[in-house]
N, C-alpha and C positions, 0 to 999 in steps of 0.2 A: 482389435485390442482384446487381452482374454485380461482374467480376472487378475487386479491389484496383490501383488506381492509384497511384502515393509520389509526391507530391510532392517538391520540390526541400529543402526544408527536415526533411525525413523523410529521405532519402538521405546528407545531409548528416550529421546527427543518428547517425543509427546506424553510419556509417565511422568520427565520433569517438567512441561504445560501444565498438568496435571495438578502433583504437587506445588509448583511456584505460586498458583494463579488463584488455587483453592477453589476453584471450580468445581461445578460439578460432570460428573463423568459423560451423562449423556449429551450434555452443552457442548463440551471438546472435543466430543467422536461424532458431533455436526460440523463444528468448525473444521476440523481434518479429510472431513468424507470416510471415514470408518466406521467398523460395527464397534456399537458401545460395550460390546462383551469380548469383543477381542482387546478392546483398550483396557476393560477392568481384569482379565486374563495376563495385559504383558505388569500392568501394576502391581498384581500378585506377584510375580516372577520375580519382577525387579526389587518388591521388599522384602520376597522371600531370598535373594542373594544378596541384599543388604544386612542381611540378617546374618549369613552364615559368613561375610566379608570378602565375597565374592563380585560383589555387585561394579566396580570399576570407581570410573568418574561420578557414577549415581545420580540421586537429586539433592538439591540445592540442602545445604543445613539450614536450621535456624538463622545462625547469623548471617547467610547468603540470603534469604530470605525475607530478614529486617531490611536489610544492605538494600534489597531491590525494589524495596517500599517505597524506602524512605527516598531511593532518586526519582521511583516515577511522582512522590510528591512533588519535587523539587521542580522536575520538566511541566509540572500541571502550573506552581506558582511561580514558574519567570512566563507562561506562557500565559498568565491573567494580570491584568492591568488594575493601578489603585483604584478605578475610579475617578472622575471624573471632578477638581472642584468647582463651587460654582462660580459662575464668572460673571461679570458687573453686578449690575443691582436684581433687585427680584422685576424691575419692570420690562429694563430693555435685556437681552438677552442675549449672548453673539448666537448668531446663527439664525436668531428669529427673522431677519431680513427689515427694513424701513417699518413697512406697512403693518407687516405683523402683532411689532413690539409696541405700535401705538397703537392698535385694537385694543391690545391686551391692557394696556395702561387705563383705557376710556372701561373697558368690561371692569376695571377692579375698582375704577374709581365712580363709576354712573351714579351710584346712589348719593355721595358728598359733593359732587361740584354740578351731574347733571350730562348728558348727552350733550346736548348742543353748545355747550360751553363748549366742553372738551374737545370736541371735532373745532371750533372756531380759533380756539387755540392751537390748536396740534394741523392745523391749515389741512385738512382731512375730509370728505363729504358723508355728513351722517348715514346716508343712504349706502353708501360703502360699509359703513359699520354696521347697520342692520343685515345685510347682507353676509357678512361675513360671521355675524353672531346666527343668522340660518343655515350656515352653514356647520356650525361646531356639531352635529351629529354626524356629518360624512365623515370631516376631520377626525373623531374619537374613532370612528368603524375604519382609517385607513391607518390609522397610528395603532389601531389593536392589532389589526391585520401583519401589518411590519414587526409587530413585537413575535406574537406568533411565527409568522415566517422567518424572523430573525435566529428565535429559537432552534428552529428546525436545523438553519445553515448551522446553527453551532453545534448540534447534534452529530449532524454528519461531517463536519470536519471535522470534531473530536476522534467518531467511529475510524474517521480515517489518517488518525494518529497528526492531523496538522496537513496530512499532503494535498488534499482536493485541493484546487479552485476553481472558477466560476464555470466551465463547462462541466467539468465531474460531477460536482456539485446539484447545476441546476438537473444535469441528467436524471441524479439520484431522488431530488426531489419531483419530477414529472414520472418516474416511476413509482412511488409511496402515494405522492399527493395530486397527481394530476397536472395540468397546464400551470406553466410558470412562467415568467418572462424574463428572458438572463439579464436583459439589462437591470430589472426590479434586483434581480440576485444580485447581479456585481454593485450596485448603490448600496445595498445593507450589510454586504461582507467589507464595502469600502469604512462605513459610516461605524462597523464595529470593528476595524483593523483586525480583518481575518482576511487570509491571502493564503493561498497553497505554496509548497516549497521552492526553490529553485537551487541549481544545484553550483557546486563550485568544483574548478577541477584539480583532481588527484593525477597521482603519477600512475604509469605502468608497470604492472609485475611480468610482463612477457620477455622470458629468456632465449633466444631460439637457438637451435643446437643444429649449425650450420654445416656439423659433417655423417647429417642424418638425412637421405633423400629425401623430400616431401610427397604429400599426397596430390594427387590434381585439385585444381577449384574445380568442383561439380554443381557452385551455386551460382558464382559469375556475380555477384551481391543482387541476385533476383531473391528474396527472404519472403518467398511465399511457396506453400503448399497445399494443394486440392485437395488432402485428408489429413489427420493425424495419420501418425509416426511414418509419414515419406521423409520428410526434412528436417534433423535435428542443429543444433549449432551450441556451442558451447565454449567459457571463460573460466578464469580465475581472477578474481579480487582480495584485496586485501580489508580485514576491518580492526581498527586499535581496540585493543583491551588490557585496563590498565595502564603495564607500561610494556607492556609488547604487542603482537600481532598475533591474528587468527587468518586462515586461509581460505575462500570459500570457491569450490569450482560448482557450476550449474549446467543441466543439459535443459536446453527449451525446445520447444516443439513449436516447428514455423508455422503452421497451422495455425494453431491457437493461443501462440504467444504463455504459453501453459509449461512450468517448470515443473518437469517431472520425474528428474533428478537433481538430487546436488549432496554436497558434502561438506562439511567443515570442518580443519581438524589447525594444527599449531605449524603444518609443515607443507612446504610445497613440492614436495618430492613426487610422481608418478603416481602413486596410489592413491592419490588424493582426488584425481581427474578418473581413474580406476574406480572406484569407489561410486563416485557420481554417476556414470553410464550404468555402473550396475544398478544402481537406485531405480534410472531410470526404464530400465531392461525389467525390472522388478515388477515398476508401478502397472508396468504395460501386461504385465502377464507373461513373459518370457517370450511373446509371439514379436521381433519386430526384424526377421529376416529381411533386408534390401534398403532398409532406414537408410538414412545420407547423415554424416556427423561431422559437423561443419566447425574449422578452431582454425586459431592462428599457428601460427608453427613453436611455438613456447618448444622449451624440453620435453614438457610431460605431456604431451598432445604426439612429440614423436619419437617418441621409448618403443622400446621394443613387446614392454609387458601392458601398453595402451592398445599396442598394435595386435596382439595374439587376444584381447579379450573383443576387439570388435570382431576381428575375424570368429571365434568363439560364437558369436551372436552374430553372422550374418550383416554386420553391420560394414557399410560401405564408406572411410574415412576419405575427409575432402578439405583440403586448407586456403587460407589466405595466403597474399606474399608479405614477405616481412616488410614491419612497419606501416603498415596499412591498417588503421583499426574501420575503415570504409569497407572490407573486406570483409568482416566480422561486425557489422553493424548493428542488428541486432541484440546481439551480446553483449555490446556497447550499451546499449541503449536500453538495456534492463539493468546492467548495475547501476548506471547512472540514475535509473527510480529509484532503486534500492537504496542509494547514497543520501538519496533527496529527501524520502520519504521514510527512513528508519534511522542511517546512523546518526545525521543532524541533530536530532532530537532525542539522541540517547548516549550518555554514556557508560559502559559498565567497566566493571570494576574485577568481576570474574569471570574464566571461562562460563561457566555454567549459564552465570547471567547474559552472557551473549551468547549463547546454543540456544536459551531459550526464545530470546526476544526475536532471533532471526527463523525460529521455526513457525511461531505463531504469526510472524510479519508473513511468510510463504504459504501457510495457510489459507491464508486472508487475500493475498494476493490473486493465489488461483483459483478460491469460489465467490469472492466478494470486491474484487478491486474492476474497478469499469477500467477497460481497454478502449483508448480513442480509436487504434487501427480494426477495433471489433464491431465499431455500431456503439461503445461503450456498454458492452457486454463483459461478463467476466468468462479468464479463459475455459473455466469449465460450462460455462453454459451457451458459450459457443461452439462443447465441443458437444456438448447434449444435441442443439441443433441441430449442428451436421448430422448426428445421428438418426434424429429423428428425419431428417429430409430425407438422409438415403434410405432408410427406413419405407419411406412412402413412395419413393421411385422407385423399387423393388416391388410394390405392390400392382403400381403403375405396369411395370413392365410383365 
């Protein structure tokens, strides 16, 4: 791989992160994997062509910007609960369980009727209650514990917009905090009604242009490769904005599950799928002679001016058979995150407000989202890895 390339739509994309998010500059150019002076270089650019009214689609206005507040308000307050009221009296409690609630009855009342009464009453053995009153030190140290770790789970599903559950989840915490036990995790995500997303299904945008020869399958739906940029594979999806449609096509690297190109514009026209290989051709450093780029046979996957930029880059084109989304499975199977884990829980209202949210969700995804087929690694530091390992058998050898 040689050094990272931006394209114009990349550059573009993270000055309005920028702006939207009101962040600061060196925060976003970690979250992206860029140098913080080249991100404060294209923000100069961009509001010196703002300036002269050159600047295009730009960043968001003000009131694009109130607009994007005020819904991540809204997805923050339907996604928190009123609270809890209380239910029977202050003695018996639901939930406390038989024994519990008449502990607790005898501990409030021991001083006006007396221990022994109240056990004779409540048909109970005193000796169970002393017991269980030795015990309220463990009790407060494992209800602190659970609040603590309760917090935590909530921390990390927030960070990860609502999508973890309990495996991602305990992952993330056995990395920050050390041993945890998933069942402990899935009880307290239960007990606070947090659950990661699950997805509903959308229709297909796949056109195929059946008087276009196709490319051979070179993957055979084997969606593994021994290094980055052998085996790429790529789609289009569609996402609502408003009251119309945005178009997003993505290149992933079967490697590391790591998208490292895509594109998103208003049209599904060939340049769109264009546009994304080149991103991807970009990110790589222009070196990915011999790559594989794996699509279903849509139109724009077999145009003629898809076909003359891979050849352009040495790139070796390989298709599904139509109607097969088992053939492009992968591809499948990252929009279908995407769907789960961003659009669900967003709606916008403008382009801008969806350029942004899906570039900072792609951020996030390829240095910070745990991949289950990775070890639940993220794809870039799976791809660090590999590097470092071949790194060290070079040494070796």
């Amino acid at each position: 791989m040689g050094t990272a390339r931006y394209s114009g739509e990349f550059k573009r994309d993270a000055v309005a992160l920028v702006e939207s998010s009101g962040r600061r500059i060196p925060s976003v150019a970690r979250e992206l994997g860029v140098n913080p002076e080249s991100l404060r270089q294209w923000i100069a650019r961009s509001r010196a062509e703002s300036a002269s009214g050159a600047g295009g689609e730009g960043p968001l206005t003000p009131a694009e910007r109130e607009e994007l507040r005020r819904l991540r308000k809204q997805v923050r307050e339907l996604g928190a609960g009123e609270g809890d009221p209380a239910e029977g009296s202050a003695v018996f409690c639901q939930g406390d369980g038989p024994m519990t609630g008449r502990w607790r009855f005898i501990s409030d009342h021991r001083d006006l009727y007396g221990v022994q009464r109240l056990c004779r009453v409540l048909s109970v053995s005193a000796s169970g209650f002393y017991r269980w009153t030795a015990a309220a030190a463990v009790r407060a140290a494992r209800t602190a514990a659970d609040e603590d770790l309760g917090a935590r789970i909530e921390e990390i599903h927030e960070e990860s917009n609502g999508a973890y559950g309990v495996p991602r989840i305990t992952r993330e915490l056995r990395e920050r905090h050390g041993v945890v036990n998933h069942k402990r995790v899935a009880r307290l995500m239960r007990e606070r009604g947090i659950a990661g997303r699950h997805l509903r299904r959308t229709v297909r945008t796949t056109v195929a242009d059946r008087s276009v020869p196709p490319a051979p399958d070179l993957v055979g739906r084997d969606f593994a490769a021994a290094a980055p940029d052998v085996r790429w594979c790529g789609d289009i999806t569609y996402l609502p904005v408003g009251g119309s449609w945005m178009y997003l096509a993505t290149v992933i690297d079967m490697h590391s599950r790591r998208v490292v190109g895509w594109s998103l514009a208003e049209h599904m026209r060939a340049d769109l799928v264009v546009d994304a290989v080149q991103a991807a051709v970009d990110a790589r450093g222009g070196h990915v002679h011999g790559v594989v780029f794996h699509s279903d046979r849509g139109a724009q996957y077999t145009s003629a001016v898809f076909a003359e930029v891979c050849r352009a880059h040495g790139i070796r084109r390989s298709m599904g058979r139509v109607g097969s989304s088992y053939d492009n499975a992968l591809a499948e199977s990252f929009f279908a995150t995407l769907k789960r884990e961003l659009l669900y829980s967003s709606r916008w209202m403008t382009r801008p407000q969806a350029r942004t949210a899906v570039f900072s969700w792609m951020a996030w995804y390829n240095r910070r989202r745990r991949h289950s087929a990775l070890g639940y690694q993220s794809p870039v530091d799976y791809e660090r890895q590999h590097a470092t390992s071949a790194d060290n058998l070079d040494l070796v050898a």
